[in-house]
KEKE-3310 file (N, C-alpha, C; in steps of 0.2 Angstrom, whole numbers, plus 5000, padded with zeros to 4 digits):
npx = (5574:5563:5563:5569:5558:5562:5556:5550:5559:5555:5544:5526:5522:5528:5529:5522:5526:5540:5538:5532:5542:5554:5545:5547:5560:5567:5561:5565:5579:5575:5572:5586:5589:5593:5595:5600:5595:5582:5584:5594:5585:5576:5588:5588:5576:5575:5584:5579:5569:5571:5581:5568:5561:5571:5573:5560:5559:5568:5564:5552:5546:5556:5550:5545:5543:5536:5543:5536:5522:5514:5517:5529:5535)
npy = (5436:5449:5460:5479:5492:5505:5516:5516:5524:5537:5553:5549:5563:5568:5558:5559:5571:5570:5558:5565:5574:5563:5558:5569:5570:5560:5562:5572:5567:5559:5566:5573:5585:5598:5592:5595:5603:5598:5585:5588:5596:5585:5576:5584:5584:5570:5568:5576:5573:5560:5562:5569:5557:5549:5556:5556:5543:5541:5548:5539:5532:5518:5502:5495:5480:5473:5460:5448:5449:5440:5439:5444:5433)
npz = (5467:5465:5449:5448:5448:5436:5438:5450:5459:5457:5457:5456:5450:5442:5432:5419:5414:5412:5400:5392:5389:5384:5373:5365:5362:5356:5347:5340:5340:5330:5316:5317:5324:5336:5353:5366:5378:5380:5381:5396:5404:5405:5411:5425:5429:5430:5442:5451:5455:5459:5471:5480:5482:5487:5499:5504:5509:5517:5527:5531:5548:5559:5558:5572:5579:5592:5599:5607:5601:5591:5577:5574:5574)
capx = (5573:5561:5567:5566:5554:5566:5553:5547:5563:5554:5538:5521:5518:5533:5531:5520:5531:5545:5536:5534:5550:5557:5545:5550:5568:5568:5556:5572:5584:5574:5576:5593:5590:5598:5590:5603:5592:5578:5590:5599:5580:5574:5589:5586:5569:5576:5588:5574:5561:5575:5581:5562:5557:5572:5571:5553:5559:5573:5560:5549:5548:5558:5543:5546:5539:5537:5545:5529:5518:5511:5518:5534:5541)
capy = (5443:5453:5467:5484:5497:5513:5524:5517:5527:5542:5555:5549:5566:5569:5555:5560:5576:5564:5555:5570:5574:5555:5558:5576:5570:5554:5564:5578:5564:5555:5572:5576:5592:5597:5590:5596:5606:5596:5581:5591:5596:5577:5573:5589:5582:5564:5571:5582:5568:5555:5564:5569:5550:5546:5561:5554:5537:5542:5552:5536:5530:5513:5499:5491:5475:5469:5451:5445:5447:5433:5442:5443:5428)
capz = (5469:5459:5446:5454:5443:5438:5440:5459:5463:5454:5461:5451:5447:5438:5425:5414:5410:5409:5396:5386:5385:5381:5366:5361:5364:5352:5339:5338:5338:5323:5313:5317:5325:5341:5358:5369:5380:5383:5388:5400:5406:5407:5418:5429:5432:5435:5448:5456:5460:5463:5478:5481:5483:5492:5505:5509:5511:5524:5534:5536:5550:5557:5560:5577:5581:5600:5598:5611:5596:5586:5569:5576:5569)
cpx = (5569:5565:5563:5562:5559:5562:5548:5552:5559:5546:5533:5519:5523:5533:5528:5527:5537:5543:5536:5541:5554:5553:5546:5557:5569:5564:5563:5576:5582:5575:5580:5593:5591:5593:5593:5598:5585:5582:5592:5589:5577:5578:5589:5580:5571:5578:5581:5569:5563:5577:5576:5562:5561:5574:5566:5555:5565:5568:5554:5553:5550:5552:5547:5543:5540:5535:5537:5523:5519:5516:5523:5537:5543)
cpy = (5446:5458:5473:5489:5505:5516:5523:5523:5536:5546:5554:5553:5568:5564:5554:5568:5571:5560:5558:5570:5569:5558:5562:5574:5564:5558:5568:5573:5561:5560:5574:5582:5591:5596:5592:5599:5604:5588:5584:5593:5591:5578:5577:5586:5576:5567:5571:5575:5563:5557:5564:5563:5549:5549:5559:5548:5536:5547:5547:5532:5522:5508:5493:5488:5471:5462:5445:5447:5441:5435:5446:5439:5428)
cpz = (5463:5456:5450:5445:5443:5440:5449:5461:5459:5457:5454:5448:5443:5431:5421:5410:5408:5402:5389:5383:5382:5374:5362:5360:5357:5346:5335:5335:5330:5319:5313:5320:5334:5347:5366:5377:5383:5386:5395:5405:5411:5413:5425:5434:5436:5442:5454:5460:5464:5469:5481:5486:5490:5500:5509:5510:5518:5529:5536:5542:5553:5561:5567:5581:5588:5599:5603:5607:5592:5577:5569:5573:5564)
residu = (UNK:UNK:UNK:UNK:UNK:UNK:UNK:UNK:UNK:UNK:UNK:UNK:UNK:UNK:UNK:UNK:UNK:UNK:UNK:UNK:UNK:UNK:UNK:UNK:UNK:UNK:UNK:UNK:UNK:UNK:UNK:UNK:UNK:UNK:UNK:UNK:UNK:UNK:UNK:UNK:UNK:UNK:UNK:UNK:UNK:UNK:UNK:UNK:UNK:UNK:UNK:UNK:UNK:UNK:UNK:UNK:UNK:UNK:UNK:UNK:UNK:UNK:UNK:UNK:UNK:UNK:UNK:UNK:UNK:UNK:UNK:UNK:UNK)
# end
């Protein structure tokens, strides 16, 4: 089984902001200053795009193959 990509489950156009923030987030924590706030941001965003992705993956639709094709089996 391949390993799955966390951010397949995430919208492409979200992960560069995501990326920000991871750096703005780790630069706070290396300094000891408070991050609270752009954490709580991040996981907002995760949220937002994870539902996003898998709202559009419950709307496609189911592929149904007529077993009297060649590319059937």
């Amino acid at each position: 089984m391949t390993p799955v990509d966390p951010q397949a489950e995430l919208l492409v156009s979200d992960r560069p902001a995501l990326a920000t923030l991871e750096r703005k987030i780790a630069g706070l924590a290396r300094r000891g200053k408070p991050h609270d706030r752009l954490q709580a941001k991040r996981e907002a965003l995760l949220e937002r795009s994870s539902v996003t992705v898998a709202a559009r993956r419950a709307r496609l639709p189911a592929l149904a193959i007529p077993e009297e094709l060649p590319i059937a089996e």
